[in-house]
N, C-alpha and C positions, 0 to 999 in steps of 0.2 A: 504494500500500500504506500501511494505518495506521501509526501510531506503533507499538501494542500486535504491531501483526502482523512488522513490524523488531526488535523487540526477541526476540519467540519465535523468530525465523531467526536472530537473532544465536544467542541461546542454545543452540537445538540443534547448531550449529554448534561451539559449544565446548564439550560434552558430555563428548570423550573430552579432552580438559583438564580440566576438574575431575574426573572420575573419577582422573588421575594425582596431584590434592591431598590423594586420601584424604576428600574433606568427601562423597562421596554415598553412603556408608552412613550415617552420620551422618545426611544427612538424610531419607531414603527410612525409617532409622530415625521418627525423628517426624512423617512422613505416616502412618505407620502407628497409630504412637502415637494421632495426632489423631482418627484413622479411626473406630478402636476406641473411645473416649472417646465423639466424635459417634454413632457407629451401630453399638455393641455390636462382640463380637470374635467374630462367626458371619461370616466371608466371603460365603457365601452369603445371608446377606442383610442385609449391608452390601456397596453398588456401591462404595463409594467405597473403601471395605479391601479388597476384592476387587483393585480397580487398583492401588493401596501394593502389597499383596504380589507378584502378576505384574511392575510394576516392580523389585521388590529380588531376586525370581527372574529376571529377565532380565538383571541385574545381577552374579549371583552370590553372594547374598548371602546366610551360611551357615544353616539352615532354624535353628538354635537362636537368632540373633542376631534373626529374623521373630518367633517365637513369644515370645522374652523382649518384643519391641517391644510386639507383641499384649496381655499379660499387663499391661504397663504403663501401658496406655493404658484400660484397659476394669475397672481397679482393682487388680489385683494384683499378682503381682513385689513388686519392692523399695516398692511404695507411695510410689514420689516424686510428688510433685504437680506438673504442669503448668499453667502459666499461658497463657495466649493475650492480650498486649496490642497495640495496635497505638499508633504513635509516628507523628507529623508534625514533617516538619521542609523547610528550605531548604536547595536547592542553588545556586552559583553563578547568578547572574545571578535571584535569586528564583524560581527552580524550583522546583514542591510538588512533595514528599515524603512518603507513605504507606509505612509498613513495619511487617508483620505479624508477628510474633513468637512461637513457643512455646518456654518458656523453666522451668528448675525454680529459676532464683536470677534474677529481675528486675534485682537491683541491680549483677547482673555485665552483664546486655544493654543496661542502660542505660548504663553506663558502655562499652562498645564499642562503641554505637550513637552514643552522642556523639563519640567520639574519630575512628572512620571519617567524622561531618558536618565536626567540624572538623579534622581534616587535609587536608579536600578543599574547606576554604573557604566552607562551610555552617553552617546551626547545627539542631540542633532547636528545632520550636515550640509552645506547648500545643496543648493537645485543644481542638481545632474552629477551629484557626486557617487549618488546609490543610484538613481534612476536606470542607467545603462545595463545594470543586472539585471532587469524585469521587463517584462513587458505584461498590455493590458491583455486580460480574456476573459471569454463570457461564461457564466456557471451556470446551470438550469437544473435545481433539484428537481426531481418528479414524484407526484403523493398517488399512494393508491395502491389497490391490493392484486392481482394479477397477472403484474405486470410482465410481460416477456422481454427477457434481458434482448436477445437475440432479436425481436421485432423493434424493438426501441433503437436496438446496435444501429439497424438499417435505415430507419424512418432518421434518425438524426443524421445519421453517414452520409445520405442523403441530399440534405440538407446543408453540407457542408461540414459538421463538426467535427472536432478535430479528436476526441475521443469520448467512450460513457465507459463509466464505473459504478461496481455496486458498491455503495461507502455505509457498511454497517446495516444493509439492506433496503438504502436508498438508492434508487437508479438516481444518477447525475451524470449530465451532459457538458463538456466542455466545449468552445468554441474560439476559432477567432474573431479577434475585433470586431472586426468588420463583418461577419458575417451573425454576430449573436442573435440580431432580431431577426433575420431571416429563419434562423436554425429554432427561436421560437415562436413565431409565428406558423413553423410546417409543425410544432410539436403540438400546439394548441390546433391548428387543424387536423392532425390525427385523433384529435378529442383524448390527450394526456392531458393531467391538471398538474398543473405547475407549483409549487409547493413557495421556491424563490427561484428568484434570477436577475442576476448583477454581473456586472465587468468588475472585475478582479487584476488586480497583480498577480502575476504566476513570474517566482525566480524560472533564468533561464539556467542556471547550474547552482544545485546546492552544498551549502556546506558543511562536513562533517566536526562536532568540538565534543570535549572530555562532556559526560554527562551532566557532571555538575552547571557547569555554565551552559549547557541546553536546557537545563529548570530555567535557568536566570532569564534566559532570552522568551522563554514559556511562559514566565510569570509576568516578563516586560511585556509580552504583547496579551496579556490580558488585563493589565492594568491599562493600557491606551484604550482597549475595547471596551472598557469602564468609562472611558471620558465619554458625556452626551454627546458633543459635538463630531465622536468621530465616528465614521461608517464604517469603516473599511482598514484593515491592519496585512502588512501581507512581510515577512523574512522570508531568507534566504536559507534560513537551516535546515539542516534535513534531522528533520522530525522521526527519531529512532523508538523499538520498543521501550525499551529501557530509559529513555529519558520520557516517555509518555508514563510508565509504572511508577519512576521515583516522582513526576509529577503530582500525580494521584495519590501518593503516599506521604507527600511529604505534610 
């Protein structure tokens, strides 16, 4: 199993932990926001707001708290303006760092985006110093019980993507760039329901450190995935058993 596909088990695994912190209205708040902003505030035809709101409805999340998101993101409401930056930086043992941001005060996210690298013995670094490592790609979990690995392999391959894995007994679709909406929009015409789907960082070569400092870099990015303001966390490390188990343990 990948790095990227460890870190997606780790995550849904502590789902109903963070829902206990109070951060996923908050953020399922600004997927939505972002949704609308990118592809208008029609659900219908926006895929990708379509999935935000069935997320914050599966969630529970109160219909006025959705449609203020909606409003805010597509222009309206209170007219606060969202930013979208993204920041590189190191983690212990020089592990890149990519973290994607929507944020309406930058100079509050940079300042807790700095403070979470260095308490965790990292630092931030300019623009295009980690970038080069990474490129962007499209994720497409798929929900639902039936599902044929083998017909999904084809219907996506199809479509362009560039590969699917079963991650913990989730089919997920990978894609490029450029071709992410296509390769969702033939998945939702085959009548798959789409669970999530986001462009991502995917490292182009990862790298191997002593386990201890694989916790550290583990714990770095889930303390960034803690800050409201940010979406998106993606390293460069390769995400071994054994640094997944003393995770878990420690």
């Amino acid at each position: 199993m990948s790095g990227h596909s460890k870190w997606s088990t780790i995550k849904r695994k502590k789902g109903a932990e963070d829902a206990k912190r109070g951060k996923i209205f908050t953020r399922i708040a600004r997927d939505i926001m972002l949704a609308a902003r990118e592809g208008g505030g029609d659900e219908n035809a926006n895929p990708k707001l379509k999935i935000a709101i069935s997320k914050a409805k599966a969630n529970n999340m109160p219909k006025d708290n959705i449609e203020r998101a909606i409003q805010r993101g597509a222009g309206g409401g209170d007219g606060v303006d969202m930013e979208e930056i993204t920041y590189e930086g190191y983690g212990p043992e020089g592990v890149a760092f990519m973290i994607d941001v929507l944020t309406d005060n930058k100079n509050r996210t940079l300042a807790e985006v700095k403070r979470v690298f260095n308490r965790a013995g990292g630092a931030l670094a300019s623009a295009g110093s980690v970038g080069w490592q990474f490129e962007k790609k499209g994720r497409i979990a798929l929900k639902g019980d039936g599902m044929d690995f083998d017909t999904v392999f084809m219907n996506a391959a199809e479509a362009g993507a560039d590969d699917v894995v079963d991650e913990d007994g989730v089919i997920t679709v990978y894609t490029p760039r450029e071709l992410f909406a296509a390769v969702e929009t033939a998945l939702m015409d085959s009548k798959y329901e789409i669970e999530e789907a986001e462009l991502r960082w995917e490292a182009k070569n990862e790298a191997e450190v002593a386990v201890e400092r694989a916790v550290q870099n583990l714990k770095l990015m889930e303390s960034l995935e803690e800050l409201d303001d940010v979406q998106g966390v993606a390293c460069n490390l390769l995400i071994t058993d054994e640094a997944v188990a003393a995770l878990e343990t420690d």
